[in-house]
C-alpha positions in Angstrom: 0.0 0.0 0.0 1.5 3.5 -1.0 1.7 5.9 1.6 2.0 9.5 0.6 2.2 12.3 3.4 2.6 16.0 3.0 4.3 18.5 5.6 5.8 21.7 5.6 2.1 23.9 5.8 1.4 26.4 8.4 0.6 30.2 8.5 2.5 32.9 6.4 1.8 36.2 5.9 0.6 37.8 2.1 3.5 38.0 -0.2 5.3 35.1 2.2 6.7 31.8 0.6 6.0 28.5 1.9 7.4 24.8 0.6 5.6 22.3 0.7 6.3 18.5 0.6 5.0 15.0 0.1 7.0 11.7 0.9 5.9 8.7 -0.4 6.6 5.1 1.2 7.1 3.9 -2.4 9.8 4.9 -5.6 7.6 7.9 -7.1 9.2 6.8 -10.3 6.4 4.3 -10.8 4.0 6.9 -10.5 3.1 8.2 -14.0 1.4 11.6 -12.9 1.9 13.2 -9.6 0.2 16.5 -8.7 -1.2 19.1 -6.4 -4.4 20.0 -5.2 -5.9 22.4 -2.6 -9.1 22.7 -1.0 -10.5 26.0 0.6 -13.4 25.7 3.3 -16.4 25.5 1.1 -15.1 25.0 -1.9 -14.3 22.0 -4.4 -11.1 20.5 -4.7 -9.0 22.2 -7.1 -5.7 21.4 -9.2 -2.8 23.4 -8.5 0.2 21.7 -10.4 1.3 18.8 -12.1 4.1 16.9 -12.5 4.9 13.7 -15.3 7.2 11.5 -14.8 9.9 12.7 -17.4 9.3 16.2 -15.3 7.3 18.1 -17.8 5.4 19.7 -15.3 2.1 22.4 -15.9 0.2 24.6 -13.6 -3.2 25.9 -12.8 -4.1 29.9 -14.1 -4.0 31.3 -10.4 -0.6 29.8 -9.4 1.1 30.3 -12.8 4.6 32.1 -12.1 4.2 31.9 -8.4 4.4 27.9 -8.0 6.8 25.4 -9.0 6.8 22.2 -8.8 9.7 19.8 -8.5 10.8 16.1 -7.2 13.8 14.5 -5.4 13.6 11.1 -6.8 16.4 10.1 -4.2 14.4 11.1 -1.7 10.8 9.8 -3.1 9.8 13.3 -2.5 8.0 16.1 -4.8 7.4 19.6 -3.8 5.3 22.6 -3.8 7.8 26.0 -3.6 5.3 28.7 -3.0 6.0 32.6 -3.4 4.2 35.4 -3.4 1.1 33.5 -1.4 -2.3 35.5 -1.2 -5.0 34.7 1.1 -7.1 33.1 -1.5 -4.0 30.3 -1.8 -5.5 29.3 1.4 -6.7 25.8 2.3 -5.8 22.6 2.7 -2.9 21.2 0.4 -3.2 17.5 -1.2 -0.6 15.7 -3.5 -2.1 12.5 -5.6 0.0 10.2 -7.3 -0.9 8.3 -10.7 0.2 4.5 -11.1 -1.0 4.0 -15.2 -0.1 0.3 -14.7 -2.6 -0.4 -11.9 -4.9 2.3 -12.5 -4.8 3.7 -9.0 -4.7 7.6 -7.6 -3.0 7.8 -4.3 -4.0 10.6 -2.0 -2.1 12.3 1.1 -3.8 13.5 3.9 -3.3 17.3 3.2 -1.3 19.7 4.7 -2.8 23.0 5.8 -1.9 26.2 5.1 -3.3 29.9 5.7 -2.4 33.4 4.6 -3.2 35.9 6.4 -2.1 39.1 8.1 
């Protein structure tokens, strides 16, 4: 069973930077497709980033230019760098790996983070 697990949320004030990471118990190279979503209170799930396995990696409108995305295959690790954060970048912070072979989404447990004054 894959375990994926986030860290590295908290509070941070506008313009602030946070990073944000997700371990996983397995070799993300399996995983096809690994991405980010975030979930404000009230609102749907939403896509953040995205990240293939050859590290061609794409990103919603709102966190174009702000975001990156990036992995640590050593460390079976990808990350969130955040700048510039606004209070609407709130919520709770999920990463979901893709494993094509076996047809399976793994999700973390989500990390929180608020920005706020």
């Amino acid at each position: 069973q894959v375990h994926l697990v986030e860290s590295g949320g908290g509070l941070v004030q506008p313009g602030g930077s946070l990073r944000l990471s997700c371990a996983s118990s397995e070799n993300i190279f399996r995983f096809n497709v690994m991405r980010w979503y975030r979930q404000a209170p009230g609102k749907q799930r939403e896509w953040v980033a995205t990240m293939v396995r050859d590290g061609i990696s794409t990103y919603s409108d709102p966190v174009k230019g702000r975001f990156a995305i990036s992995k640590d295959i050593g460390k079976d690790t990808i990350y969130l760098e955040m700048n510039n954060l606004q209070p609407e970048d709130s919520g709770v912070y999920y990463c979901k790996a893709e494993d094509y072979a076996t047809i399976t989404d793994y999700w973390g447990q989500g990390t929180q983070v608020t920005v706020s004054s």
